[in-house]
N, C-alpha and C positions, 0 to 999 in steps of 0.2 A: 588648694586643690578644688577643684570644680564638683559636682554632686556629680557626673558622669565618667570621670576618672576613679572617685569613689565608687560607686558601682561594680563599673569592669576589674576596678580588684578586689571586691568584695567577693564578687562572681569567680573570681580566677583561683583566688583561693576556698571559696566553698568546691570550686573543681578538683583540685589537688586534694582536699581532704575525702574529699568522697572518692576518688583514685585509690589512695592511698589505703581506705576504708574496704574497698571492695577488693583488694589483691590480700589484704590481712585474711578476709573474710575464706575467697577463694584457695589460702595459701596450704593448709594441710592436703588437698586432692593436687597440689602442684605436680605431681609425678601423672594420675591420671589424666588430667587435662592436657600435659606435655605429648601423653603416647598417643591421644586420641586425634589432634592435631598432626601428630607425624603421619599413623596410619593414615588418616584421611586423605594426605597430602599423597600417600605412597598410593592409594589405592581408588584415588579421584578417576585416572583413566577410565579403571574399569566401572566405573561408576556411570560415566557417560554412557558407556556401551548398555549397559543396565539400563539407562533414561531412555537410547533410541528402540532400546524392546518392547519398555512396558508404557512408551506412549504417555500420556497424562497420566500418571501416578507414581506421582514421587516418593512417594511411600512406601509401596511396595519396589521401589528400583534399591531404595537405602535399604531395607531387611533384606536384598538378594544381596546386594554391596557389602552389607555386615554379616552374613551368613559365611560370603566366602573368603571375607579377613579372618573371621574367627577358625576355619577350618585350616586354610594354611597359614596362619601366624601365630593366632593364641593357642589353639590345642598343640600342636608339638611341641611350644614352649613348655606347658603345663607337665606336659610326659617328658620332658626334659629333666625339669625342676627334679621330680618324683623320684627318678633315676639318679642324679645327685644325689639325693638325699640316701639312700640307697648303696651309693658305693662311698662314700664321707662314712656312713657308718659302717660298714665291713671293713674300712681301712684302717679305722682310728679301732675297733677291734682286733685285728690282726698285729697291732703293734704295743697292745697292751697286754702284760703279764698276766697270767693270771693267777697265781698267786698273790701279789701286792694289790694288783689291781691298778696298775698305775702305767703312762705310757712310758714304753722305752725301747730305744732303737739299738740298744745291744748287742744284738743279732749281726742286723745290717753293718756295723761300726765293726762287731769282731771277724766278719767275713772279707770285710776290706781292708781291713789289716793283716789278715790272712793271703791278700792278694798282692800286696806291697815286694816290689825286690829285698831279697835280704841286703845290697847297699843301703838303701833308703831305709830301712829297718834301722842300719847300724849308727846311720845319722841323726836318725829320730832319739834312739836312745842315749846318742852321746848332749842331745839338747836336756834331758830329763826326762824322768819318768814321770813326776809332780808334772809338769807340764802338759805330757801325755795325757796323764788322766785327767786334767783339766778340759784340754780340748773335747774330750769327751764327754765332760758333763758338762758343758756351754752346748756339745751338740745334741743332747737329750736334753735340756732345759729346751733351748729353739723349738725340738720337736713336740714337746709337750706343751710349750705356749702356745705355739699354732695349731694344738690339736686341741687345745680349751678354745682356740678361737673360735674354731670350724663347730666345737658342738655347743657352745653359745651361741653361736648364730643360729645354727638349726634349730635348737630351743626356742629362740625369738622369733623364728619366724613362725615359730609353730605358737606362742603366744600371740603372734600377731595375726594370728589366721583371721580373723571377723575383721580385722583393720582391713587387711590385701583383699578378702570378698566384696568388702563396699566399694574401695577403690575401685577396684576390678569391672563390678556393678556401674559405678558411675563413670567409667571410660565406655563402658559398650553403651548405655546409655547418652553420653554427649557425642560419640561418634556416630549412631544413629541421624541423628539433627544435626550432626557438620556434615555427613552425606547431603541430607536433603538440605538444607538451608543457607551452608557454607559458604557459596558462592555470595551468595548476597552477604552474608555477615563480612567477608574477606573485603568486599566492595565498599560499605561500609566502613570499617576499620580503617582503610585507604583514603578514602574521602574527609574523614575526621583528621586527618594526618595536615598541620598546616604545610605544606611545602607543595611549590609548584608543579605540575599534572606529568612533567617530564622526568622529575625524581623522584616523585613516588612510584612510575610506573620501572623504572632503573632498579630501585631499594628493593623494591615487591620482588618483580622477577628474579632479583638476585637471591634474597630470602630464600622462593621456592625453590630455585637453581639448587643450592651449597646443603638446604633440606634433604633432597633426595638424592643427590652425588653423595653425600656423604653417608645416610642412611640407606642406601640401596647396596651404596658399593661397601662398607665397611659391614655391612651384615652378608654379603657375599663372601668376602674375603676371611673372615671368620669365620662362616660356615664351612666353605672348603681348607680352610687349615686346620680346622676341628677334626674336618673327619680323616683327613692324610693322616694327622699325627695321632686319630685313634684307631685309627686301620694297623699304623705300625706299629703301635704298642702295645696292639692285641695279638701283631704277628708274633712280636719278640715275646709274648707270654708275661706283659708288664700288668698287675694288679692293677684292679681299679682302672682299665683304659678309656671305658667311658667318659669318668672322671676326669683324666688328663688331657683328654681331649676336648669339653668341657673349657676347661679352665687355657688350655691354648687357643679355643674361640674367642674368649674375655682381655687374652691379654694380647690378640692379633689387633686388638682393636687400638694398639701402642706402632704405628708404622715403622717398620725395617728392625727391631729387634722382640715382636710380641712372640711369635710362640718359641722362640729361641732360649725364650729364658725356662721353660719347661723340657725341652727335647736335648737341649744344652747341656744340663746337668745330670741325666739318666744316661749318654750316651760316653759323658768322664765315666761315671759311676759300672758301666759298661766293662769299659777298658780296661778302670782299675782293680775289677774283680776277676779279670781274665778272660772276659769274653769280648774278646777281639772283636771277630766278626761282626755280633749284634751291636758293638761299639762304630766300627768302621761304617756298618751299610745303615745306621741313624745319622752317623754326619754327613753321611752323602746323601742320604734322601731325604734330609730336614736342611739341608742346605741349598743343592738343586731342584727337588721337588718343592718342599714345602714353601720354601725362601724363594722359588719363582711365581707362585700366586702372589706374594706380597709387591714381587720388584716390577711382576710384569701389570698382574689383574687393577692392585691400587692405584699405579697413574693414567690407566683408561680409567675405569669407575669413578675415583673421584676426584686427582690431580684435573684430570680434563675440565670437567664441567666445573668446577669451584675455581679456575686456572690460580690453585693456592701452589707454593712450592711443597717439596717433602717435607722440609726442616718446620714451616711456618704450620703444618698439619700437624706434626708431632707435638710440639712446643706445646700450640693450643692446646689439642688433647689431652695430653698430660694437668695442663692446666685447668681446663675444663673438669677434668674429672676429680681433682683434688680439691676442687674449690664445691661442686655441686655432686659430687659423684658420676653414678652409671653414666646420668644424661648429659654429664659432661661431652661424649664423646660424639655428640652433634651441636650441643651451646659453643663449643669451645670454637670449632672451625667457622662456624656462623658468627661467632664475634668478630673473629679476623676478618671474613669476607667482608663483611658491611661493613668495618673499619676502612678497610682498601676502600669499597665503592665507593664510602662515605667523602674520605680522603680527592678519589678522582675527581666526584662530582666538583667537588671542591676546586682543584686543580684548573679543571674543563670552564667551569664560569671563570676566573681567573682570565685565562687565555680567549674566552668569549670577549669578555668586558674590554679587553685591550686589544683584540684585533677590530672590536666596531670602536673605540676610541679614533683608534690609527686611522681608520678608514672617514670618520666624520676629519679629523686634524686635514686629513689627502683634499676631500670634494670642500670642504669650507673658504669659502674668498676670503684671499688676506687684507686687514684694513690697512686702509692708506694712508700715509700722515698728511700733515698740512701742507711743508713745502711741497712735496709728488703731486697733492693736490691741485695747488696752485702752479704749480710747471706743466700737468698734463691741460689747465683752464687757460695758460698764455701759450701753449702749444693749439688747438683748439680753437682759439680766437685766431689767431697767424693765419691756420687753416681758411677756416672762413672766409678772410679778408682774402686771402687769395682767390678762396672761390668766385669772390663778390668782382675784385678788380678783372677778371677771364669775364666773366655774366657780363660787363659791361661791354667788352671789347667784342662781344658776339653779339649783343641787342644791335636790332634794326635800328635806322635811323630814322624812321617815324615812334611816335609817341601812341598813348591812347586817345589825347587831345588834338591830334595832328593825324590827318589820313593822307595818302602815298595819291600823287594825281594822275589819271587815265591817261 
């Protein structure tokens, strides 16, 4: 090896380790750095608008830019959060004894058994009654391991309060400075990128395309499934509606069955306790109404601009979120897209490379062999001579040493 092959991988791996160094480094704020990036990206528009007002001062364009991300998107989160937290505990209260002090859905279980046809009663009993009371204490175990879920979590977050303030802290703080500076850092990051000025500018746009298709439209579409299925649940007089409504924002964020699996089981639950009505006018208005923001709102918002199909959104998302969690549910589809583009680009030089092939093989002169050669040089010579025997039979009959007499 040469001392300069020595080098560039000397260098190529001091590169890699200092990458690898600085993402370790960076890697606990991964979540703030992730949402400050998103915001920015969602709220760069207005951001411009902010720069043509305040003229030279990019400073004060990013504190108006961050003033009014904070107002419509952090603070209602915050009073969101708050409100959670809020009806999680009045609900996991409402279902605990108080005597034992323990939770249990007894209540609810003896009410629906209560509502059961006496056939299906006499069915049930001709299976066992051991059985019976089994199914029932699997359904109070369920309910009390997801209510230890739900108040260990609150507990941790509420231990992790000073963790989520720094974070928190150092998202509005790097999104201040992707306001102002981001363009150029974006430019930058792009130009480091080794790949030709045609695919990087392909890769990028695509990036920020499937960014905000998916982040705009899936935070829309959960917001208006949130509030349809807490509007009705507060009509039908269902505890804790904020809550479940809530948690059908989180789980719309699953395409063509998220908040179904909430309004789904309240609307059996419905039926099976006797109230018809409240049963019938939830399936028809969590199916027509709710289920039309997802069939109609999700393939404008973000089918369109990401042109991913439905199946290939879900898959990801689901996988995305299992794999990284929450922010699954923008890595996930962002994987896919840039796979695809990845993919075309791929394809596209492919079909480049062989249709200029084809075209040099078309315009290129074919070589000639020897005999052709030598047939087109006794063809050629033939010519000539003929030429030469006609020139002879046309020249005058004086010479240049001979002149024609007066």
């Amino acid at each position: 090896m040469t001392r300069q092959s020595i080098e560039k991988s000397t260098f190529l791996l001091l590169l890699v380790a200092v990458s690898l160094a600085f993402l370790l480094v960076i890697s606990n704020f991964y979540g703030a750095i992730f949402w400050a990036l998103i915001l920015a990206l969602i709220f760069m528009p207005l951001h411009r608008r902010f720069l043509k007002l305040f003229g030279d001062r990019p400073n004060a364009a990013s504190f108006a830019s961050l003033s009014v991300c904070i107002l419509l998107a952090i603070i209602p989160m915050i009073l969101i959060i708050f409100a959670i937290v809020q009806e999680c505990m009045a609900l996991i209260t409402s279902i605990t004894d108080e005597t034992t002090g323990k939770i249990t859905i007894t209540p609810y279980l003896d009410q629906l058994w209560a509502a059961i046809p006496d056939s299906l009663k006499e069915w049930i009993d001709r299976i066992g009654v051991e059985e019976l009371a089994d199914i029932r204490s699997k359904f109070e175990q369920a309910a009390a391991s997801t209510a230890s879920v739900v108040g260990k979590t609150l507990v941790g977050w509420g231990q992790n309060a000073f963790g989520f303030a720094v974070a928190f802290c150092v998202m509005l703080y790097l999104l201040f400075f992707l306001f102002r500076d981001g363009e150029k850092l974006a430019q930058q990051v792009v130009d480091y990128v080794p790949l030709s000025p045609s695919y990087k500018k392909h890769l990028f746009q695509k990036f920020i395309t499937v960014v905000k298709a998916t982040v705009k439209g899936n935070i829309v579409v959960a917001i208006i499934q949130g509030a349809l299925g807490g509007i009705a649940f507060y009509a039908l007089d269902v505890q804790g509606a904020l809550l479940w409504g809530v948690l059908m924002s989180f789980l719309s964020l699953l395409p063509a069955v998220g908040a179904s699996l909430v309004w789904g089981p309240v609307a059996i639950y419905f039926l099976a306790t006797g109230k018809i009505g409240a049963g019938i006018f939830l399936i028809v208005f969590g199916s027509l109404v709710i289920g039309m923001v997802d069939n109609v709102l999700r393939p404008i918002l973000v089918g369109k601009d990401t042109k991913l199909p439905d199946y290939v959104v879900l898959i990801t998302t689901l996988g995305g979120m299992s794999l990284v969690g929450l922010n699954g549910f923008v890595i996930g589809p962002l994987i896919a897209a840039l796979f695809i583009a990845a993919w075309g680009l791929l394809d596209q030089e492919r079909t480049e490379e062989a249709r200029q092939k084809e075209q040099r093989q078309q315009y290129r002169p074919r070589r000639k062999g020897r005999k052709e050669r030598e047939s087109e040089g006794g063809a050629a010579q033939q010519k000539q001579q003929s030429r030469d025997r006609d020139t002879q039979k046309d020249m005058p009959l004086w010479t240049d040493t001979q002149t024609p007499k007066e």
